[in-house]
N, CA, C and O of each residue as an XYZ file, in Angstrom:
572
protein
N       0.841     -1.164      0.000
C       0.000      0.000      0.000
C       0.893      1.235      0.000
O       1.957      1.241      0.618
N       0.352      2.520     -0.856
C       1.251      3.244     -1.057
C       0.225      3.947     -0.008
O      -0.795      3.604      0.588
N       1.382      5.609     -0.138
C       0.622      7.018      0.459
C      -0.253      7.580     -0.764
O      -0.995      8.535     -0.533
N      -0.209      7.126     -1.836
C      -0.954      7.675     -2.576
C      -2.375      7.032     -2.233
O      -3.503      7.524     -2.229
N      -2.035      6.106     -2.026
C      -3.758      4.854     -2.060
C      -4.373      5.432     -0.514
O      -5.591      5.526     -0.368
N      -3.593      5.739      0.408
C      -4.473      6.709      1.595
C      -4.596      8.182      1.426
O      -5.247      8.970      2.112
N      -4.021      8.355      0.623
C      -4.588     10.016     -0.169
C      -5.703     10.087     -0.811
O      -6.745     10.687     -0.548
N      -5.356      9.326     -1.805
C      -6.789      8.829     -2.342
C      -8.211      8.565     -1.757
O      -9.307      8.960     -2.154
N      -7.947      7.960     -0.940
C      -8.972      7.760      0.245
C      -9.180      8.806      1.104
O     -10.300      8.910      1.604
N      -8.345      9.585      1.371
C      -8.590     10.456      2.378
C      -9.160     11.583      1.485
O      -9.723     12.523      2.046
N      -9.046     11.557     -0.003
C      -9.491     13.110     -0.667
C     -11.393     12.607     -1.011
O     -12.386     13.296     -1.247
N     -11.185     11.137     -0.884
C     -12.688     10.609     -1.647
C     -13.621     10.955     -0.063
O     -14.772     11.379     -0.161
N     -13.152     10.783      0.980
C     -13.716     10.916      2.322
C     -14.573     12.341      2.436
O     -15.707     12.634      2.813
N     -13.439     13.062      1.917
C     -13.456     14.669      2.171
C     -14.547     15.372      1.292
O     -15.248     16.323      1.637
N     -14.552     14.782      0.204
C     -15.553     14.789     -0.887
C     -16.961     14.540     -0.497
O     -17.943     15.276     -0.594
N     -16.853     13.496     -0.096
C     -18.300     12.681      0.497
C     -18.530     13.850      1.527
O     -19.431     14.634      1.229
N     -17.767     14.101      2.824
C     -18.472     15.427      3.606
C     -18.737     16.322      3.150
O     -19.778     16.823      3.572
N     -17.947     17.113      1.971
C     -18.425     18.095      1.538
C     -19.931     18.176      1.219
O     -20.756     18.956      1.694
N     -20.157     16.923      0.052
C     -21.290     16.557     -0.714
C     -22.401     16.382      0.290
O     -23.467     16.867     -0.090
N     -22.417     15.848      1.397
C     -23.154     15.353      2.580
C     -22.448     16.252      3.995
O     -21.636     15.784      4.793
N     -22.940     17.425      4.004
C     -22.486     18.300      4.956
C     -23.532     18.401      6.016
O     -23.303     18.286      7.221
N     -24.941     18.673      5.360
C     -26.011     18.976      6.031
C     -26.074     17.067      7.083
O     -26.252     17.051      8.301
N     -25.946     16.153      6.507
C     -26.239     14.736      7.066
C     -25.228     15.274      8.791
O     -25.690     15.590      9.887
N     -23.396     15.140      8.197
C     -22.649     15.197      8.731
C     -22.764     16.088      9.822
O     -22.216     15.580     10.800
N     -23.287     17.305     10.098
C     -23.493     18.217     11.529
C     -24.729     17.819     12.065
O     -24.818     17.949     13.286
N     -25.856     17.300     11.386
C     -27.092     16.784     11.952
C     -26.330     15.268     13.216
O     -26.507     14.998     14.403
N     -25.623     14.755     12.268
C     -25.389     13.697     12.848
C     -24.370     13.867     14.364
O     -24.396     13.156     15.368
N     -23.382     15.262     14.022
C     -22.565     15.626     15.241
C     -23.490     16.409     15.996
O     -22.995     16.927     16.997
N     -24.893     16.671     15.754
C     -25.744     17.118     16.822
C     -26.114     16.211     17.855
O     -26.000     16.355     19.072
N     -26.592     15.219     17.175
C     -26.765     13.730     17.502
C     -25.907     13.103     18.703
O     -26.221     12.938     19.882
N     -25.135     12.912     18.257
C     -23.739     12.579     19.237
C     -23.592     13.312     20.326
O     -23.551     12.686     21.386
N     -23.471     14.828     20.375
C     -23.252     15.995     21.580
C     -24.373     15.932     22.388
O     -24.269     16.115     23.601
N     -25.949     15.581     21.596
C     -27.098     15.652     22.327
C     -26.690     14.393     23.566
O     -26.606     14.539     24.785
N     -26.431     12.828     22.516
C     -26.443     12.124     23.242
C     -25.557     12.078     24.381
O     -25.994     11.584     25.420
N     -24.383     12.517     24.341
C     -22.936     12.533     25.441
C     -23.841     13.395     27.170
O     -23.932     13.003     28.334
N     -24.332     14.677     26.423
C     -25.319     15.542     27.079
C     -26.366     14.656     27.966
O     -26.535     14.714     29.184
N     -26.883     13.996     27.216
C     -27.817     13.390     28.127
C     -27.867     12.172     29.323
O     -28.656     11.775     30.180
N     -26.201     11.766     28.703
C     -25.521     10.506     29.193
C     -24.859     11.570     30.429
O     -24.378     10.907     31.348
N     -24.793     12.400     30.540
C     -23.887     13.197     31.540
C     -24.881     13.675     32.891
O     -24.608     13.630     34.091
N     -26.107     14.136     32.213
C     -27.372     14.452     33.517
C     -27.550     13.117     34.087
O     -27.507     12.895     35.297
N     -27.743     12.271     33.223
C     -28.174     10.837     33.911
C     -27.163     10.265     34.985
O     -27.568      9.601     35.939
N     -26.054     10.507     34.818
C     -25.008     10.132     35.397
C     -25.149     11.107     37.291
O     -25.263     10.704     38.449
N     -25.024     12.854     36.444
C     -25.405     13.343     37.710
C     -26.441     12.997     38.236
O     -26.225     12.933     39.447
N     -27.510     12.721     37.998
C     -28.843     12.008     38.520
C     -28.416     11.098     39.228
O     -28.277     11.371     40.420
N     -28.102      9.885     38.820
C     -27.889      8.888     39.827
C     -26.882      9.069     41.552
O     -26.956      8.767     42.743
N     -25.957      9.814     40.496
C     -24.747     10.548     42.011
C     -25.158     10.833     43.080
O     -25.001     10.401     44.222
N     -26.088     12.145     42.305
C     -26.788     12.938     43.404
C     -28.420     13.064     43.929
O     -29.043     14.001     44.426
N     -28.699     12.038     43.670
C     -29.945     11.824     44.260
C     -30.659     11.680     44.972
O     -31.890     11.671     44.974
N     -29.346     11.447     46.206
C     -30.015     11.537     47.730
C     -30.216     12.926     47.924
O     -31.046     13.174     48.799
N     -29.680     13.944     47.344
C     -29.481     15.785     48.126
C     -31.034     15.965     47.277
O     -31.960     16.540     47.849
N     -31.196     15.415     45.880
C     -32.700     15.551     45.349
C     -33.867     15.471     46.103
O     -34.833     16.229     46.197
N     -33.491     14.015     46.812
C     -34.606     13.479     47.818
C     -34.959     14.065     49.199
O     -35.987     13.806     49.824
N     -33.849     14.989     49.637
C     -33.874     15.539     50.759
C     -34.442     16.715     51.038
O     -34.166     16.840     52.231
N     -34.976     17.539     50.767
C     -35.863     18.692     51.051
C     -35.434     19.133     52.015
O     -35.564     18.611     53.122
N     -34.639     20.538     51.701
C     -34.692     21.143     53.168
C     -35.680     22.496     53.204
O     -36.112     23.206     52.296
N     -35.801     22.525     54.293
C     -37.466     23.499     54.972
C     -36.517     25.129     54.538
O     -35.368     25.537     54.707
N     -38.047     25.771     53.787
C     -37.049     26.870     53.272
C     -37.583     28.009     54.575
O     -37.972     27.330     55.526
N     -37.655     28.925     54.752
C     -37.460     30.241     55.231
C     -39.645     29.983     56.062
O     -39.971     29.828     57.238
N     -40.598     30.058     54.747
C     -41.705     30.498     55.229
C     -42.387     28.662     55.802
O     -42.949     28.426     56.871
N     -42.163     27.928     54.989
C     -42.137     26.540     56.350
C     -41.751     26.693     57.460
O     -42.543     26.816     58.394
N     -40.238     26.724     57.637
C     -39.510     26.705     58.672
C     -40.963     27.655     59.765
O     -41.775     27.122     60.522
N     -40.834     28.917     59.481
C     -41.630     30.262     60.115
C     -42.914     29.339     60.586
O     -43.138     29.212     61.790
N     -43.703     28.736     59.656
C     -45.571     28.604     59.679
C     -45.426     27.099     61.230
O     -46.223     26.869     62.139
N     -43.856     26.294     60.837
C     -43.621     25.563     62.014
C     -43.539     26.307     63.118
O     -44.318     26.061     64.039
N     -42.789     27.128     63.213
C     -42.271     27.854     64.249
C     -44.127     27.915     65.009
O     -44.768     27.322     65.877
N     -44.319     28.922     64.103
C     -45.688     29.815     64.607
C     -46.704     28.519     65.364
O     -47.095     28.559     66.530
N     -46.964     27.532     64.487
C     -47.735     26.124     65.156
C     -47.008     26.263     66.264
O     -47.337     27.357     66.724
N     -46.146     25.739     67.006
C     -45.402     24.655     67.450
C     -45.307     26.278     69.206
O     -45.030     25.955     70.361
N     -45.536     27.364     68.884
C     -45.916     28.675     69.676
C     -47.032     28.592     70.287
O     -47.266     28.762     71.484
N     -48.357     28.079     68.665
C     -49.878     27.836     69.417
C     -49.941     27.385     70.433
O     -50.295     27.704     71.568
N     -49.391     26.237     69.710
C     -49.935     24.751     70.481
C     -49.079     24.623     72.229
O     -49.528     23.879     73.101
N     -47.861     25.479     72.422
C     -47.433     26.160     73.538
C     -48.063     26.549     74.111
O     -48.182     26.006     75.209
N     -48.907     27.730     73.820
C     -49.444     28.756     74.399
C     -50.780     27.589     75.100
O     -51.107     27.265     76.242
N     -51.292     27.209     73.614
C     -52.735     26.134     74.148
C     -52.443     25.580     75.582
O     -52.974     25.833     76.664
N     -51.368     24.698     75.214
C     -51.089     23.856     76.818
C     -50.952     24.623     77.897
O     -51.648     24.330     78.869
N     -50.125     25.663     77.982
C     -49.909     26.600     78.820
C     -51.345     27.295     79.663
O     -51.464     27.672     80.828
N     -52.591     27.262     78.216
C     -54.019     27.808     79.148
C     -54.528     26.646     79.492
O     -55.383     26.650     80.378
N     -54.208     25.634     79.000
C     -54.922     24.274     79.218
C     -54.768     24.073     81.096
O     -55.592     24.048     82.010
N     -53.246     23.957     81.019
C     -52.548     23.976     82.691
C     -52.849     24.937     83.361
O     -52.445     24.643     84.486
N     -53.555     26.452     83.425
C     -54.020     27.736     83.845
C     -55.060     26.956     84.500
O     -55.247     26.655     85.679
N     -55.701     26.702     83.398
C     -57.518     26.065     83.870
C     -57.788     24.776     84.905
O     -58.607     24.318     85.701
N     -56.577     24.555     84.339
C     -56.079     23.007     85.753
C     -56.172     23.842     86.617
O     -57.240     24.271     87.056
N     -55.064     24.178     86.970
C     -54.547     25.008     88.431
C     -55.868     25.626     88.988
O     -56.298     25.446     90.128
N     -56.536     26.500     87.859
C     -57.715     27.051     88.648
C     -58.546     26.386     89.250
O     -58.806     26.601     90.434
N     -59.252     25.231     88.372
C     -59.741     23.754     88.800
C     -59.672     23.586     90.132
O     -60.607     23.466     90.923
N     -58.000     23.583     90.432
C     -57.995     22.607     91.341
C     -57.688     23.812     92.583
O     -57.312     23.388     93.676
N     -57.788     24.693     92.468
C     -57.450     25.802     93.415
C     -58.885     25.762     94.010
O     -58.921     25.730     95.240
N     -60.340     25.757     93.207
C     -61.940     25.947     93.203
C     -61.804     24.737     94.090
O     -62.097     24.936     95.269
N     -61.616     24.148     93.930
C     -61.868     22.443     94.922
C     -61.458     22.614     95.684
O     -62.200     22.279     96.608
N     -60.055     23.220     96.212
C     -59.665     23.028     97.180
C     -59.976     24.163     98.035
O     -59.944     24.030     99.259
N     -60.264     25.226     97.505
C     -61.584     26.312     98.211
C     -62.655     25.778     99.079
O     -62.920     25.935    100.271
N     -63.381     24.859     97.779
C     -64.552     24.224     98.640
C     -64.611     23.137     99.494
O     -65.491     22.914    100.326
N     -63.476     22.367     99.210
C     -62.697     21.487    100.236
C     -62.686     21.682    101.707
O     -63.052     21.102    102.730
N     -61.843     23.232    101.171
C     -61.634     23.685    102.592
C     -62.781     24.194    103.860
O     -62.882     24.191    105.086
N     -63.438     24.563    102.792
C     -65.445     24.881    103.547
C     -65.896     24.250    104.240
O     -66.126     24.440    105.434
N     -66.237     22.807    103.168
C     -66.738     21.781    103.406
C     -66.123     21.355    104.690
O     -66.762     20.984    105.674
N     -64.564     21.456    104.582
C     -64.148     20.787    106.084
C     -64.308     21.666    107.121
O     -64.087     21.145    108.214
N     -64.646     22.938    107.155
C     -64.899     24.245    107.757
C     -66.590     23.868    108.779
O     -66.874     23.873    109.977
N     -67.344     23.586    107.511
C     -68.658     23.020    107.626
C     -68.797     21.949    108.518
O     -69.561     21.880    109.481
N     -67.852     20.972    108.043
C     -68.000     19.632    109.170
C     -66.707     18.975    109.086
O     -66.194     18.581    108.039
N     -66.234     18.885    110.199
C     -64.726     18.704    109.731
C     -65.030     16.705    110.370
O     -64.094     15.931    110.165
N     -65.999     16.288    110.892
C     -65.828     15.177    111.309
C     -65.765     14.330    110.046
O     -64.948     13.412    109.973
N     -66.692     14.638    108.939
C     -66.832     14.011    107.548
C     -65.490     13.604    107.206
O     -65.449     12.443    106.797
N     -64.036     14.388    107.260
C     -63.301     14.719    106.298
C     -62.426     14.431    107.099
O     -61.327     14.618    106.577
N     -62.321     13.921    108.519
C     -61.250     13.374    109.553
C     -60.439     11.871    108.565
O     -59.438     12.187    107.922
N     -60.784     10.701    108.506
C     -60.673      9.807    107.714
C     -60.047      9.468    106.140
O     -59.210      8.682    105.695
N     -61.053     10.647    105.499
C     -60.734     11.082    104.033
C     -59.421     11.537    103.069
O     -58.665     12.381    103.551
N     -59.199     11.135    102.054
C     -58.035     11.940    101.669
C     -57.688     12.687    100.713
O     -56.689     12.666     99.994
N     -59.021     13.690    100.762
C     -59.240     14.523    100.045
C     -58.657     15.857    100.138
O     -58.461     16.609     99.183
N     -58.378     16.102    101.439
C     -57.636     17.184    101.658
C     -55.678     16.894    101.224
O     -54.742     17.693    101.251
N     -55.727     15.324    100.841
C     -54.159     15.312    100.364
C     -54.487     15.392     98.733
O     -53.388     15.504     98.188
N     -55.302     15.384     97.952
C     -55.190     15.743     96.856
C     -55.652     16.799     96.161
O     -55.563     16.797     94.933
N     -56.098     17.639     96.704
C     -56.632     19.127     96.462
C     -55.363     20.410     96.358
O     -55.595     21.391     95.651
N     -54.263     20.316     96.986
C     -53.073     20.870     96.777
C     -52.128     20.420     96.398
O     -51.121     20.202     97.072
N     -52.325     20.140     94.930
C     -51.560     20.107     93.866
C     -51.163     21.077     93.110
O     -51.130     20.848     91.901
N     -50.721     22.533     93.643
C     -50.257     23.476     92.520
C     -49.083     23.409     91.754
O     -48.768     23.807     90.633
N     -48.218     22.472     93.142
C     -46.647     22.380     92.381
C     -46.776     21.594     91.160
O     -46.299     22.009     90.103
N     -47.554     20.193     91.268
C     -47.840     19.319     90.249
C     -48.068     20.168     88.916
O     -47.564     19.611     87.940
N     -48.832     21.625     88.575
C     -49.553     21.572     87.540
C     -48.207     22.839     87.469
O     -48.232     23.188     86.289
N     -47.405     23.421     87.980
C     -46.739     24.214     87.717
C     -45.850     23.140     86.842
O     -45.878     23.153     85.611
N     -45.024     22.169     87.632
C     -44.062     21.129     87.079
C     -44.532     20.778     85.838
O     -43.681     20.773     84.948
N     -45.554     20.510     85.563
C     -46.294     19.690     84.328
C     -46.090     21.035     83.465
O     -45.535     20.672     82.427
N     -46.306     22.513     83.434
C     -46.118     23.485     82.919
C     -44.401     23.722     82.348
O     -44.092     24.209     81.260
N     -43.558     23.288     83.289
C     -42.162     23.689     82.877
C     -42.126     22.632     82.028
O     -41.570     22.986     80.989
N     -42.585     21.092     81.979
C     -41.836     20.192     81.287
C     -42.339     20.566     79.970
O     -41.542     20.753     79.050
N     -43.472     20.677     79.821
C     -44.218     21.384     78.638
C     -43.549     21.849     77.777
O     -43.250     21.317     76.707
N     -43.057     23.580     78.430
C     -42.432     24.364     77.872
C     -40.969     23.782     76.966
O     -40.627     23.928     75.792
N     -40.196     22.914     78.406
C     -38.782     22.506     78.420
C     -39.122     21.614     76.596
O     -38.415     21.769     75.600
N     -40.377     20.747     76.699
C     -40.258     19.944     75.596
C     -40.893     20.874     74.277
O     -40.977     20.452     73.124
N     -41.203     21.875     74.620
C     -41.354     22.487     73.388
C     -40.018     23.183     72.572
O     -39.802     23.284     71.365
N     -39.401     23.518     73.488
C     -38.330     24.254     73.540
C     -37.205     23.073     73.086
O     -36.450     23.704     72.347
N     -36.821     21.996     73.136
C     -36.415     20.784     72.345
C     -36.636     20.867     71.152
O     -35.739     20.931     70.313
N     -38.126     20.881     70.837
C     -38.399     20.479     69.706
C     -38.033     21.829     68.609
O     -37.542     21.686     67.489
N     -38.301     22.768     69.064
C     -38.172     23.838     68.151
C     -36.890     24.106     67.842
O     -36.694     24.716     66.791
N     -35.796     23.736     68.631
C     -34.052     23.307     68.315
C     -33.810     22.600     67.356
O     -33.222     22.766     66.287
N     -34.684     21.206     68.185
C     -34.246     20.490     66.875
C     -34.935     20.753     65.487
O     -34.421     20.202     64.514
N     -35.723     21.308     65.352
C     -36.381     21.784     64.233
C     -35.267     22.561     63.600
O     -34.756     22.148     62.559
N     -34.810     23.821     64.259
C     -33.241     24.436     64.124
C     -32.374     23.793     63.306
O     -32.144     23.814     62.097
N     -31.966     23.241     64.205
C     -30.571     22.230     63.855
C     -30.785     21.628     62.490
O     -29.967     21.511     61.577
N     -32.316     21.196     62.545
C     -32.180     20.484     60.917
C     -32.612     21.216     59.913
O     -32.769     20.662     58.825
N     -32.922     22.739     60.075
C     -33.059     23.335     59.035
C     -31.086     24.011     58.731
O     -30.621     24.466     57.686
N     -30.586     23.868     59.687
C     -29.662     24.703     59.460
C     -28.516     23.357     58.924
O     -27.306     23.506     58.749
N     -29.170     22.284     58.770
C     -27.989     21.206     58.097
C     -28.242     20.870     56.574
O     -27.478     20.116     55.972
C-alpha cells in the first residue's frame, strides 16, 4: 500500500463530507445531544439523595415555628384552667371541712386538692419539651 492509495482515500472521504455536509453536523448534533444526556443521567444517579432531601425553606420553617408557639401557648391555658380547677376544689374542700370537719377526719381529700406544684411542674416540662423540639427543628433546618 502506497501514500498515494491513503490520499486517495482520504481526498474521496473529504468529498463525500463536503457533498453530505447537512447529514454530517445533523449527525454531530446527535452525538453531543447524546454525550449531554448521558452526563445528567449520570449526575442524577450521584446525586440523588441531596434531590430526595428537602430542606425546609425560610416560610415553612416560620408557619412551624408559629404552630409549634400555638400549640405552647394552648397547653400553657390548658394547665391555667387546671390550676384554677384545682385551686376551686380546694376552696370548697376547705369549707366543706370548715362546715363539718368530722366528715373529712378519715378522708383523703384534703391530700389531693393541693396540687399546685404538680400543675406548675407539668407546665415547665411542657415548655422545656417544646423548647427541644423547636431546636431540633433548628438544627435540621440549618444542616
Amino acid at each position: 500500500m502506497s501514500a498515494s492509495y491513503f490520499l486517495d482515500v482520504a481526498h474521496a472521504a473529504w468529498n463525500g463530507i463536503l457533498q453530505n455536509w447537512v447529514i454530517v453536523l445533523l449527525s454531530f448534533f446527535v452525538i453531543a445531544q447524546w454525550i449531554a444526556f448521558q452526563t445528567l443521567v449520570v449526575h442524577y444517579y450521584l446525586f440523588r439523595k441531596s434531590l430526595r432531601k428537602p430542606r425546609p425553606d425560610g416560610l415553612r420553617f416560620s408557619s412551624i415555628e408559629k404552630t409549634l408557639s400555638f400549640q405552647g401557648e394552648q397547653i400553657e391555658k390548658t394547665y391555667e384552667k387546671l390550676a384554677e380547677l384545682r385551686g376551686e376544689l380546694s376552696k370548697w374542700a376547705s369549707e366543706d371541712l370548715k362546715r363539718s370537719p368530722n366528715q373529712y377526719l378519715n378522708s383523703n381529700v384534703s391530700k389531693h386538692t393541693n396540687n399546685s406544684s404538680v400543675e406548675s411542674s407539668l407546665v415547665s416540662m411542657g415548655e422545656l419539651n417544646l423548647k427541644r423540639k423547636i431546636e431540633a427543628i433548628k438544627a435540621q433546618a440549618r444542616n
